[in-house]
Every structure is written in structure tokens, then in C-alpha cells.
C-alpha positions in Angstrom: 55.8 -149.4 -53.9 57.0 -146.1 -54.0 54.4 -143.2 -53.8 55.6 -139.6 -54.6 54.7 -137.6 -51.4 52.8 -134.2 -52.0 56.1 -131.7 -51.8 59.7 -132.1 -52.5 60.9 -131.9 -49.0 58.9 -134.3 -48.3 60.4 -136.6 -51.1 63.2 -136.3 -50.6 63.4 -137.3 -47.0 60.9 -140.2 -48.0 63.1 -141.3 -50.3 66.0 -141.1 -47.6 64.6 -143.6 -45.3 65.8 -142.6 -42.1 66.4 -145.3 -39.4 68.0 -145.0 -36.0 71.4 -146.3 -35.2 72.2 -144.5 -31.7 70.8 -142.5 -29.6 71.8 -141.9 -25.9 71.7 -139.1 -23.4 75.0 -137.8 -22.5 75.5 -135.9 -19.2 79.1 -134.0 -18.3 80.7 -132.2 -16.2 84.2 -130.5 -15.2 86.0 -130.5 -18.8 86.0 -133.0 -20.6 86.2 -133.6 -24.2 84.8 -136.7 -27.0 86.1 -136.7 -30.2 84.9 -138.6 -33.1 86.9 -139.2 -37.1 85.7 -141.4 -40.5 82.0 -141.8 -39.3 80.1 -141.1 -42.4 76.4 -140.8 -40.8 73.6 -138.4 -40.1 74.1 -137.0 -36.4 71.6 -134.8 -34.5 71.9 -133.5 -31.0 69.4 -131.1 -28.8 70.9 -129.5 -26.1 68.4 -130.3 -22.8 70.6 -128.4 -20.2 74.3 -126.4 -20.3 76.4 -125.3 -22.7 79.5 -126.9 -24.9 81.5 -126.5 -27.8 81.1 -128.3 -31.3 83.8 -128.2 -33.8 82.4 -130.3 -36.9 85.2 -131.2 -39.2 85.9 -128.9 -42.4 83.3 -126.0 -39.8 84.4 -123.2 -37.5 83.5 -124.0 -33.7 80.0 -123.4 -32.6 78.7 -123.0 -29.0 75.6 -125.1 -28.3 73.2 -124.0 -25.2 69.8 -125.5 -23.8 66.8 -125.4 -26.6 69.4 -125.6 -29.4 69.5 -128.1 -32.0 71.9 -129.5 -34.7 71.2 -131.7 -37.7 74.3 -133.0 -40.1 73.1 -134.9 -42.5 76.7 -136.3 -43.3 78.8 -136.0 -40.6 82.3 -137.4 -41.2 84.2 -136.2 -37.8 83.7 -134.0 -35.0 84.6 -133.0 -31.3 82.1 -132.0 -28.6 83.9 -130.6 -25.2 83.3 -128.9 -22.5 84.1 -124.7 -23.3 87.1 -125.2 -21.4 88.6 -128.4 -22.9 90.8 -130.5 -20.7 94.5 -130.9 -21.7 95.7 -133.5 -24.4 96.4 -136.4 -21.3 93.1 -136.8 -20.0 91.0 -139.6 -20.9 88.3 -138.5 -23.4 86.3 -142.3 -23.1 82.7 -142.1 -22.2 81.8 -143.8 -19.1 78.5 -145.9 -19.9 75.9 -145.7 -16.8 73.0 -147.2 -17.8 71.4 -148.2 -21.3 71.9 -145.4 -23.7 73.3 -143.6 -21.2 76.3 -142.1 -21.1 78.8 -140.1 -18.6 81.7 -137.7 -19.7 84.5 -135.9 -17.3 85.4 -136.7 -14.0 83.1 -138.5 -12.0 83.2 -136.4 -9.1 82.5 -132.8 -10.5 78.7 -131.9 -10.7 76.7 -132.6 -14.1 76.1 -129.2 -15.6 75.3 -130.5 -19.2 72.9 -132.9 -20.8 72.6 -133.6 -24.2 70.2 -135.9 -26.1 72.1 -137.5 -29.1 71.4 -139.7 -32.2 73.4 -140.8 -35.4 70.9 -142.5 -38.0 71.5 -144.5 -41.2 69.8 -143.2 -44.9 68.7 -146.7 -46.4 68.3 -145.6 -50.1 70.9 -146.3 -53.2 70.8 -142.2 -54.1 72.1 -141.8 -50.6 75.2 -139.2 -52.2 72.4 -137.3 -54.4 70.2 -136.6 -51.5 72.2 -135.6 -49.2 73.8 -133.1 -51.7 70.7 -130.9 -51.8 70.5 -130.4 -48.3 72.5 -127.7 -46.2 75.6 -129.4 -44.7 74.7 -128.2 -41.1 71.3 -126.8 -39.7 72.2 -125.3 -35.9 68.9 -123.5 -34.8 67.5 -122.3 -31.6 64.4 -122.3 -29.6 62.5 -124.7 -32.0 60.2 -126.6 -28.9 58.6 -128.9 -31.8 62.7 -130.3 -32.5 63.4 -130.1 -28.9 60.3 -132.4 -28.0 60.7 -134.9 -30.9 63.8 -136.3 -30.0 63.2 -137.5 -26.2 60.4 -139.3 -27.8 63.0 -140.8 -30.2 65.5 -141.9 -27.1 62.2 -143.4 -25.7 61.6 -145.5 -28.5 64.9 -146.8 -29.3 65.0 -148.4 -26.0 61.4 -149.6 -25.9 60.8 -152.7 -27.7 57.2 -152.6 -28.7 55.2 -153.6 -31.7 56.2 -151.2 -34.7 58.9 -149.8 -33.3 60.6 -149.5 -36.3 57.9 -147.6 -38.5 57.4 -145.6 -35.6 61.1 -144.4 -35.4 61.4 -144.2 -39.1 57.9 -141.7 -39.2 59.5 -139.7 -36.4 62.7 -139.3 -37.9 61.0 -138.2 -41.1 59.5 -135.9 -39.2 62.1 -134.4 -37.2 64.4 -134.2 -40.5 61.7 -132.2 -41.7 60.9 -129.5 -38.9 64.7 -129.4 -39.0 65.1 -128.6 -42.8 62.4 -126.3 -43.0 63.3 -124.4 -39.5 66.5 -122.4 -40.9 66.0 -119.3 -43.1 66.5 -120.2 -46.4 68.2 -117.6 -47.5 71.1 -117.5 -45.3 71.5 -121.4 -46.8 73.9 -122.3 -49.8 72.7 -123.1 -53.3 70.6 -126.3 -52.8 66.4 -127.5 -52.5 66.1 -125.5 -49.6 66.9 -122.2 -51.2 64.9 -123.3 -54.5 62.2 -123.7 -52.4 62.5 -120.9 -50.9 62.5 -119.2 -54.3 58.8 -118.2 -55.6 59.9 -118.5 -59.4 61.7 -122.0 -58.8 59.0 -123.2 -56.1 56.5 -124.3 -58.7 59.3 -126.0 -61.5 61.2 -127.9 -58.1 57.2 -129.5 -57.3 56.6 -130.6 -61.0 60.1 -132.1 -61.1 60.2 -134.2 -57.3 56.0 -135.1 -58.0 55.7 -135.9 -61.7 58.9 -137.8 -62.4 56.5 -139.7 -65.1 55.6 -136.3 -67.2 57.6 -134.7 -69.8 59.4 -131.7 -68.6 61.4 -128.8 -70.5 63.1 -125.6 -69.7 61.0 -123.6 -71.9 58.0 -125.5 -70.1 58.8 -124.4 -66.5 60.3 -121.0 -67.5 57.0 -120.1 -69.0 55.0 -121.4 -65.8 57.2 -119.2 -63.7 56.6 -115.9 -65.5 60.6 -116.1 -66.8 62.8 -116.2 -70.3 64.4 -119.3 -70.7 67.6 -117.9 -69.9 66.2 -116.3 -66.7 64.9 -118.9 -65.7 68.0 -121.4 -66.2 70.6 -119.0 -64.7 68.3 -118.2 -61.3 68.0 -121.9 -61.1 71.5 -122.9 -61.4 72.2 -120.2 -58.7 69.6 -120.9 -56.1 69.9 -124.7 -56.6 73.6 -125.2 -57.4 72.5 -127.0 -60.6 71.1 -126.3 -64.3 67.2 -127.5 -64.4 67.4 -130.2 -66.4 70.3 -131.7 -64.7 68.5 -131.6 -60.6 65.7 -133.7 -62.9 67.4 -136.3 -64.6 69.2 -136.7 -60.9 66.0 -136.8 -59.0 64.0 -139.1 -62.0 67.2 -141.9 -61.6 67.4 -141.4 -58.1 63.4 -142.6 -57.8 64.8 -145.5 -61.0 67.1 -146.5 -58.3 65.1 -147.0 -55.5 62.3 -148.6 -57.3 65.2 -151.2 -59.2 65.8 -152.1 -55.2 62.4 -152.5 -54.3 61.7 -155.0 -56.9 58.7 -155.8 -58.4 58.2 -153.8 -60.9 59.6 -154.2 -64.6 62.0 -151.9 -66.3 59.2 -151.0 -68.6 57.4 -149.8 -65.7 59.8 -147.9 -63.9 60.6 -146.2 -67.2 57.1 -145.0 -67.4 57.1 -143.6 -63.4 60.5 -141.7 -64.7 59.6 -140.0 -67.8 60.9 -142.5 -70.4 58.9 -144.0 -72.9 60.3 -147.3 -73.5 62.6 -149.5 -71.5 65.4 -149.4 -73.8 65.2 -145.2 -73.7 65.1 -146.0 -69.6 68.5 -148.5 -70.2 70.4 -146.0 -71.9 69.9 -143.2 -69.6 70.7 -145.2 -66.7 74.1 -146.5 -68.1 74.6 -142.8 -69.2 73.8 -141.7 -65.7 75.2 -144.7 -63.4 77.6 -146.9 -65.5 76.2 -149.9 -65.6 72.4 -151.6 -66.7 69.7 -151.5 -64.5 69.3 -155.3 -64.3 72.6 -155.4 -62.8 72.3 -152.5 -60.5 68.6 -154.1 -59.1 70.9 -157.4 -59.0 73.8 -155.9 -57.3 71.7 -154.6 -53.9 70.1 -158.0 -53.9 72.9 -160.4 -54.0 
């Protein structure tokens, strides 16, 4: 069953579930361009040698080099070239060499970049909510920790060993969280990372992610954080892009929701893990919140 880890961060990737999907090493050279539309999944990249260009969709272009990292925790398009792309007729395909391995630009010209590169899945039904609170691109430099967890990563995706899969799912836990935590907060939009960041908010967002079965109020946190009520409400909303008690009925039903998947427990129960004190208080809130029972969500994952 679900056990609240000891900091939000941590809960929330936790409650993500990372698992790997790809990851390859990519080598270039000459120009050459890959392009990439409608993918909908976490991407991460660490540049291991060279320099190219990455336009993410919706993002100005950004230059990668060696000891660089990227994390996208949504990415829905993007295009990766060489800095001189090559013109609209070439072929853009990747040339597979070997398993996850892969080759891009003409064959003959000398391989000047190398790139380690994963896309991952979030197995969790409050996959939209979670993603929301995190910045919607992390591109940081220098971090050796990052760097050295993903070649670790490419090695176990194509070893097949006992526990591969826990062992790729801690690691990826891990490397979302040395990625989260490596950017400057403050330079980040409204979201967890800023609250966190935040030494008034710090204390309310751990009581909210790590005692989802306590009762909770404004006037509660604003007093533990040394603030008015109002203070307290308005620096929330603006450091984590939503009012208090909103960010906690969204984390408490996004915890419902993964325990409803799990199974196993009864909606009485999960009402008391979520801060409701009867099942039928738990039932209402969820329809409010989700549109539909919880029976038939639980039901809906498990048909």
C-alpha cells in the first residue's frame, strides 16, 4: 500500500511511478537533424560529448553542450539538430547500429556528438495534477550526480537481470529528484518547487503532501507560518500557482486515486488516509472533484 514518503518532492515523484520506455545513445555528426510531434511523455537527455541545438515545442531554442542535462516532464514535440541544421531534403531518419544505439547525419563525417537519451512513462491516475506542479523544463549544467545516473540507466535497460524493473524505477526516482531540486528555485514559475523553496510555505506544503489523513485549515498553517490569513493565502497562491486549500484537496484525491487503483483497501479506509471522516463525505468529494463515484473510477482502471 501506499506509504507517504518523508517530503513532498519525494511524494510526489513516488506517486509518479516512473518507468522507462527508451533509452539509447545517440551519436552524430556533419548536420543533421531528428524531429519529433504528439509524443506526450517525460524525455530526459545528458549531453556526454559535443554540442547541439534543442527547440522544444511552445520553448525558445536552447544550445546543449557536454555535462548538460534536460528533464521535460511532458514533452509533447521537439527537434534536436546539429547547430547548423541541414536543408529541408535531407533525410532526418536515425540509422540504428546496435541495440539502443543509434546514428544520425551522414555516415561518413566524423562523430562529434553523443548523447545519452531516455523517454519514460508516469504510471499513476493523477498523472495531469502531478505533472502540473513541476517546472515544464529543467536545463542545468555541470550536475556529475545527473550526468552519472543515466549511463547507469542505459545499462540497465538493456540488461535483463533479476529486479530490473524496481531497479530502474528507484533510479528514475532518483534522477527525477536530483533533477527537480538542481535548478534555482527562484528563477522557476509558480509551482512545488518554488513553495518549497519558500520558508513561510515550506512547512504548510509538508503537512499537506505527509498528513493527507489530518484536518487542515488556512487559519491552521497561516498561524504555523508566522502569517495573517490573508498573507498567508495570497503568498501561497503566488509561489504555488494555487490558493491553499485547493493544492490540498488536489494532492488528498490524487493519493484517493491511486489508492482506488491499488485496491485493497475499502472506501472507508481511503477516506480516513485523506482527511474524510466517513465514506459517504469521501464519495461526495470525489464526484465533486472527478465526476464520477469512486467505485466506478477503481472499476474503470481495472476492467
Amino acid at each position: 500500500m501506499l506509504a507517504p514518503p518523508a517530503d513532498p518532492l519525494s511524494s510526489v515523484v513516488a506517486l509518479l511511478k516512473p518507468s522507462v520506455s527508451i533509452s539509447k545513445m545517440v551519436e552524430a555528426g556533419g548536420q543533421w537533424l531528428v524531429e519529433r510531434r504528439d509524443m506526450a511523455s517525460p524525455f530526459y537527455c545528458a549531453m556526454v560529448e559535443g554540442q547541439c541545438r534543442l527547440h522544444v515545442t511552445g520553448r525558445d531554442p536552447v544550445t546543449l553542450r557536454a555535462g548538460d542535462f534536460v528533464l521535460i516532464p511532458h514533452l509533447q514535440g521537439f527537434t534536436m539538430s546539429s547547430e547548423m541544421p541541414p536543408p529541408p531534403h535531407v533525410p532526418r531518419l536515425p540509422l540504428e547500429t546496435g541495440p539502443g544505439q543509434f546514428r544520425l547525419g551522414a555516415a561518413e563525417a566524423p562523430v562529434d556528438v553523443r548523447a545519452l537519451v531516455g523517454h519514460c512513462n508516469f504510471d499513476t491516475p493523477a498523472r495531469g495534477l502531478l505533472v502540473s506542479l513541476l517546472p515544464e523544463m529543467i536545463h542545468v549544467s555541470g550536475q556529475n550526480r545527473l550526468t552519472a545516473l543515466v549511463p547507469v540507466i542505459h545499462e540497465e535497460t538493456r540488461a535483463d537481470r533479476p529486479g530490473r524493473g524496481m531497479i530502474l524505477e528507484r533510479l528514475l526516482e532518483i534522477l527525477l529528484i536530483e533533477a527537480l531540486r538542481s535548478d534555482p528555485a527562484k528563477a522557476l514559475p509558480p509551482g512545488l518547487l518554488r513553495g518549497l523553496s519558500d520558508p513561510h510555505l515550506s512547512g504548510a506544503l509538508q503537512r499537506i503532501h505527509t498528513e493527507t489523513g489530518r484536518p487542515l485549515s488556512v487559519s491552521e498553517m497561516a498561524k504555523a507560518a508566522g502569517m495573517s490569513r490573508s498573507g498567508f493565502f495570497e503568498r501561497f497562491r503566488r509561489q504555488v500557482g494555487r490558493a491553499p486549500m485547493e493544492y490540498a484537496t488536489e494532492w488528498r484525491m490524487a493519493v484517493a486515486k491511486t489508492l482506488l487503483r491499488q485496491g485493497g483497501l475499502t472506501n472507508a479506509e481511503i477516506a480516513l488516509k485523506v482527511g474524510y471522516g466517513s465514506a459517504s463525505a469521501f464519495g461526495l468529494a470525489f464526484v465533486r472533484h472527478e465526476g464520477l463515484p469512486p467505485g466506478v473510477f477503481a472499476n474503470k482502471g481495472n476492467g
